[in-house]
C-alpha positions in Angstrom: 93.5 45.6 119.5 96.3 47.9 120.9 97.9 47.0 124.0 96.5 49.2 126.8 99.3 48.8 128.9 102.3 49.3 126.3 100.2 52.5 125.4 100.4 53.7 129.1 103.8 52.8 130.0 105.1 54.5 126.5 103.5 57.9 127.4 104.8 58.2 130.9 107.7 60.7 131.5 110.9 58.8 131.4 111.9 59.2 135.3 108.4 57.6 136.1 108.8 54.8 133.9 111.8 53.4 135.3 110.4 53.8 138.8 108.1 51.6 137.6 110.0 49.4 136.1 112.6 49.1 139.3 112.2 46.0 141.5 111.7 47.0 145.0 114.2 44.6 147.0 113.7 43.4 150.4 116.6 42.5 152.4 116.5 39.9 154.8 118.3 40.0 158.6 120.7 36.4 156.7 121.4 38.6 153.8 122.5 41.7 156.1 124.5 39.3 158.0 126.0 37.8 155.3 126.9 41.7 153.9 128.5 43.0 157.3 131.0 40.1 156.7 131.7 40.0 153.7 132.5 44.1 154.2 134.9 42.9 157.6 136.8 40.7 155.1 137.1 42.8 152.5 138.2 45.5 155.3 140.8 43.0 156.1 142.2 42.1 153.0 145.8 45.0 152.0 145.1 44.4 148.2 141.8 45.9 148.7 142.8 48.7 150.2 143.4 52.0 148.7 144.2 56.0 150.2 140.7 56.7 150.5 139.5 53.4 151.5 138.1 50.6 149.2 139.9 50.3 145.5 137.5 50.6 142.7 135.8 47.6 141.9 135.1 46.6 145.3 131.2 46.3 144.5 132.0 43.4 142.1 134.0 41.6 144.5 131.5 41.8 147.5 129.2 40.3 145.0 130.9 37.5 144.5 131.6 37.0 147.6 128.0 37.4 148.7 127.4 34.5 146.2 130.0 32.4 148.3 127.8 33.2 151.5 124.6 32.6 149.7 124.7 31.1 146.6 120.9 31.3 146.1 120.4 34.8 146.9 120.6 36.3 143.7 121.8 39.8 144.7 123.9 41.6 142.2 126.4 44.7 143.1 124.3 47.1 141.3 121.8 47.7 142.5 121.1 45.8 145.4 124.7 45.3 147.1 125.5 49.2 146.2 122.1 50.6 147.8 122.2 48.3 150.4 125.6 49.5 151.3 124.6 52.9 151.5 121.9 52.6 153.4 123.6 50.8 156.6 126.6 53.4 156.2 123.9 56.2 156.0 122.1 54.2 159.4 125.7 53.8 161.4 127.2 57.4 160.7 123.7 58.2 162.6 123.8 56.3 165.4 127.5 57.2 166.1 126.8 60.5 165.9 124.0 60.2 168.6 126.0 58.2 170.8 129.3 60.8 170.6 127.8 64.2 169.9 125.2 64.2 172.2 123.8 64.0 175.6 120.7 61.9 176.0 120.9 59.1 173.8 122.3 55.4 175.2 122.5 52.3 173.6 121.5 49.2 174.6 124.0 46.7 174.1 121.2 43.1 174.6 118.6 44.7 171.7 121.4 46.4 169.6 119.6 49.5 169.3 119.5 53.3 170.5 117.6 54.3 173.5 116.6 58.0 174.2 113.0 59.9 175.7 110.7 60.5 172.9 111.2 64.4 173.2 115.0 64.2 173.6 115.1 62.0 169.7 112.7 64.1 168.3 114.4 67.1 168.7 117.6 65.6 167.4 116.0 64.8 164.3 114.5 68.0 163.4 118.6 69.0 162.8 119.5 65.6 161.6 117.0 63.7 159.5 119.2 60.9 158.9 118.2 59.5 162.1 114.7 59.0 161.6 113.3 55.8 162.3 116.3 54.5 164.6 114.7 55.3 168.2 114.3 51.7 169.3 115.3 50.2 166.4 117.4 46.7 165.8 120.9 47.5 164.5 122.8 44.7 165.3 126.0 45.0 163.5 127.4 48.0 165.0 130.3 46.8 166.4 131.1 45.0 162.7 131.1 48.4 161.1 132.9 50.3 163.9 135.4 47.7 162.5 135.0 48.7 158.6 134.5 52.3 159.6 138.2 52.4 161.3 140.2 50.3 158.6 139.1 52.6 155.8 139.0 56.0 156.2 136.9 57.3 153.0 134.1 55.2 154.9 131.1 56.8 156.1 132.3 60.1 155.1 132.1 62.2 152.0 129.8 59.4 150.1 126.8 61.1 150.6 127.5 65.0 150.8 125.9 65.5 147.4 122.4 63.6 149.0 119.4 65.6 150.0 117.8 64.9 153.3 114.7 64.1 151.8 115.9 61.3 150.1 117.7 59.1 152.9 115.0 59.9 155.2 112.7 58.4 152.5 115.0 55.6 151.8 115.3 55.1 156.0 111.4 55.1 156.1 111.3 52.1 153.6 113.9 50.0 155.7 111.9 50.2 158.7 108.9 48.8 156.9 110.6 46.5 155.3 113.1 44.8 157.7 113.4 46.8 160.9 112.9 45.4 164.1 111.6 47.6 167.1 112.9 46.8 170.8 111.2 45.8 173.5 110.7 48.4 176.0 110.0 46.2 178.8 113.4 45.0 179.1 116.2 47.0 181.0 118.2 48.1 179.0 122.2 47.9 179.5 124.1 51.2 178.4 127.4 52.1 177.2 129.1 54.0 179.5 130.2 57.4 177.7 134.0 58.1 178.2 135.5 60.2 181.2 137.6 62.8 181.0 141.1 61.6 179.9 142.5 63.1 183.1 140.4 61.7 185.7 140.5 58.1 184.0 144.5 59.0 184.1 144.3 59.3 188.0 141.9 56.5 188.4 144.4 54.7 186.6 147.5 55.3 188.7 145.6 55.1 191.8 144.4 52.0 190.8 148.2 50.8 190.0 149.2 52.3 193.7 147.0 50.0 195.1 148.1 46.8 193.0 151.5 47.7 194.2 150.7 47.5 198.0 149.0 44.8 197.9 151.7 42.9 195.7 154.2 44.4 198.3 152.3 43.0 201.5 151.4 39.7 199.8 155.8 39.2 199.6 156.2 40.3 202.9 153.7 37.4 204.3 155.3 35.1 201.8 158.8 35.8 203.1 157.5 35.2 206.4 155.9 32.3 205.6 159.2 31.1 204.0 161.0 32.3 206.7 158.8 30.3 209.1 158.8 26.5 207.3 162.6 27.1 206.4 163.1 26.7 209.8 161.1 24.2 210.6 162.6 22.1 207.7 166.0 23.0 209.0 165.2 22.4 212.9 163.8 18.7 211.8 166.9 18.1 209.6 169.1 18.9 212.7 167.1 16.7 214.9 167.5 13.7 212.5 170.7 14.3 212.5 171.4 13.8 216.5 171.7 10.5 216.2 174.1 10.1 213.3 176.3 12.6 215.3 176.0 10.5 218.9 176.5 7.6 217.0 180.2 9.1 215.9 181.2 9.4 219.3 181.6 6.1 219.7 182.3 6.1 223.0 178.4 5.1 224.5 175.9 2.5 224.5 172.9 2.0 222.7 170.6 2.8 225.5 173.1 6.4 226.5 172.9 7.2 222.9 168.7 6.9 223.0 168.7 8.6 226.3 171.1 11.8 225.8 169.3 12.3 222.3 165.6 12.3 224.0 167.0 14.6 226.3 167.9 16.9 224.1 165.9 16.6 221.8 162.7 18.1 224.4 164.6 21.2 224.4 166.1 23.5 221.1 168.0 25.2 223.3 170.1 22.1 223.8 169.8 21.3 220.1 171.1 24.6 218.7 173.9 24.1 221.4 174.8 20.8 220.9 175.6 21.5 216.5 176.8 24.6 217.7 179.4 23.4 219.6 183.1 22.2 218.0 182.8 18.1 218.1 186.2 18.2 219.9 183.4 19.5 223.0 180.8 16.8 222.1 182.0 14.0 224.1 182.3 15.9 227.7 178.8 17.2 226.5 177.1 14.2 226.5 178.7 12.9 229.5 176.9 16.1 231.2 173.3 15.1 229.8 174.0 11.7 231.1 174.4 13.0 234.9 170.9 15.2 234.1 169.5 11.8 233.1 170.7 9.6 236.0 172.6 11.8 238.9 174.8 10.4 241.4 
C-alpha cells in the first residue's frame, strides 16, 4: 500500500514543504543569556573585528562558543544562532528607537522592559511595526547590547533593510508566545531620565563645581584656624615646660624660689611670653622681682 504521507508531502509546492519540514526552536531565558555573552565577548575580542563590524565567520565562532556555555544545548549557527541573532537586534534597534526618538515612552529599569499608555504605543506602532509586542515586555539584556551595538558599528543597522514589515512583526509575534515575559503593572516603575539640553547640564555643571570650590575654600580656612589654634597651644605648653629648665640655669636660687617664681608665672602668659622674651642677661634681676611679688618686704 502506498505511503499516504510520502504521497502528500511529495505534491506540496516546494516553499510549503520545507515549512514543514523546519523545526520550530524555542529559546530559553539560559540560552538568551548565554547568547548576549558570548556576543559581549566576541564584541571584545580585535581579531574579530572588522570595518563594518563582525569578520565573516563570526556565526561559527559564536557557536562554538555557545557549546562552551552549554555544552548540551545543541544549537547550531544556522539556523538557530543566526535567527536568533536577528531577532534580538530587530527587538533592541526598537526599543532604542522608542526610548530616543520619542516622547512618551520610559523604561523601567527593575522589570527591564518599556513602559508607555496604551494609546501613546499603539500609535507608535502603526509607523513602526517592529515594535510590536514590546509594551511591557521582559528585555533584560539591554544594557549588554548597548555594549555590542557601540563596539561594532555595522550592528543593528543595514542587516535588515531588504526585510518586509510583515515578516519581523510575524517573527516578533512568535517570540512573545514563545519566551516573552510581560511586566507586572502593579509595581512602580523606575525611569530613565532622558537627557537635558547639553547647555543647561553645562551650567548645572559649573555651578555645581562653584559650589565644591567654596566649600573646599571655607573647609581650609576653618582648618588653618584650627591649626592655627592647637599650634599654639602646643607651643604655649612647650614654653611652660620649659620654665623650669630655664630657672634652673640661673643658678643662683633655691629649690623652693625656683618652684615659687615659676607658679607665679606660670598663672599668667603675660609673664610667660615676657619672661622667654626677654635676653637671659635680664633673667636673673627678673626673678628677683617675682620674688618680692611673692613675699614683699
Amino acid at each position: 500500500m502506498p505511503n499516504v504521507v510520502e504521497n502528500v508531502e511529495s505534491s506540496m509546492p516546494l516553499k510549503i514543504k520545507r515549512k514543514t519540514q523546519s523545526t520550530k526552536r524555542v529559546w530559553t531565558k539560559q540560552e538568551d543569556a548565554a547568547l548576549v555573552e558570548c556576543l559581549v565577548e566576541l564584541s571584545k575580542d580585535s581579531a574579530w573585528k572588522s570595518e563594518n563590524g563582525f569578520r565573516t565567520g563570526y556565526l561559527v565562532h559564536l557557536e562554538k562558543l555557545m557549546v562552551a556555555k552549554l555544552p548540551s544545548s545543541s544549537l547550531k549557527a544556522t539556523p538557530h544562532i543566526e535567527s536568533r541573532y536577528k531577532l534580538l537586534k530587530r527587538q533592541f534597534h526598537a526599543i532604542t528607537e522608542m526610548l530616543n526618538h520619542s516622547s512618551g515612552f520610559g523604561w523601567n529599569d527593575v522589570e527591564k522592559c518599556i513602559i508607555t499608555t496604551k494609546d501613546v504605543f499603539d500609535d507608535w506602532v502603526k509607523s513602526h511595526p517592529a515594535a510590536i509586542g514590546l509594551r511591557n515586555k521582559e528585555f533584560p539584556h539591554l544594557d549588554d547590547l548597548m555594549f555590542v551595538d557601540t563596539s561594532n558599528a555595522e550592528i543593528f543597522t543595514e542587516s535588515y533593510k531588504g526585510e518586509e514589515s510583515n515578516d519581523a512583526n510575524q517573527t516578533i509575534r512568535k517570540s512573545e508566545t514563545l519566551d516573552s515575559s510581560i511586566c507586572p503593572s502593579n509595581k512602580k516603575p523606575t525611569t530613565r531620565k532622558r537627557k537635558g539640553k547639553a547647555d543647561d547640564a553645562l551650567d548645572d555643571l559649573v555651578g555645581e563645581i562653584h559650589k565644591y570650590v567654596i566649600a573646599v575654600t571655607e573647609a581650609n580656612e576653618e582648618m588653618k584656624g584650627i591649626f592655627t589654634y592647637f599650634k599654639k597651644q602646643t607651643e604655649s605648653g612647650d614654653r611652660k615646660m620649659k620654665i623650669y629648665d630655664e630657672l634652673i640655669e640661673l643658678s643662683d636660687f633655691s629649690e623652693q624660689e625656683i618652684m615659687d617664681v615659676a607658679e607665679h608665672i606660670l598663672k599668667d602668659e603675660h609673664k610667660i611670653d615676657n619672661f622667654f622674651a626677654m635676653p637671659k642677661a635680664f633673667r636673673r634681676n627678673y626673678v628677683i622681682k617675682q620674688l618680692n611679688e611673692i613675699h614683699p618686704k
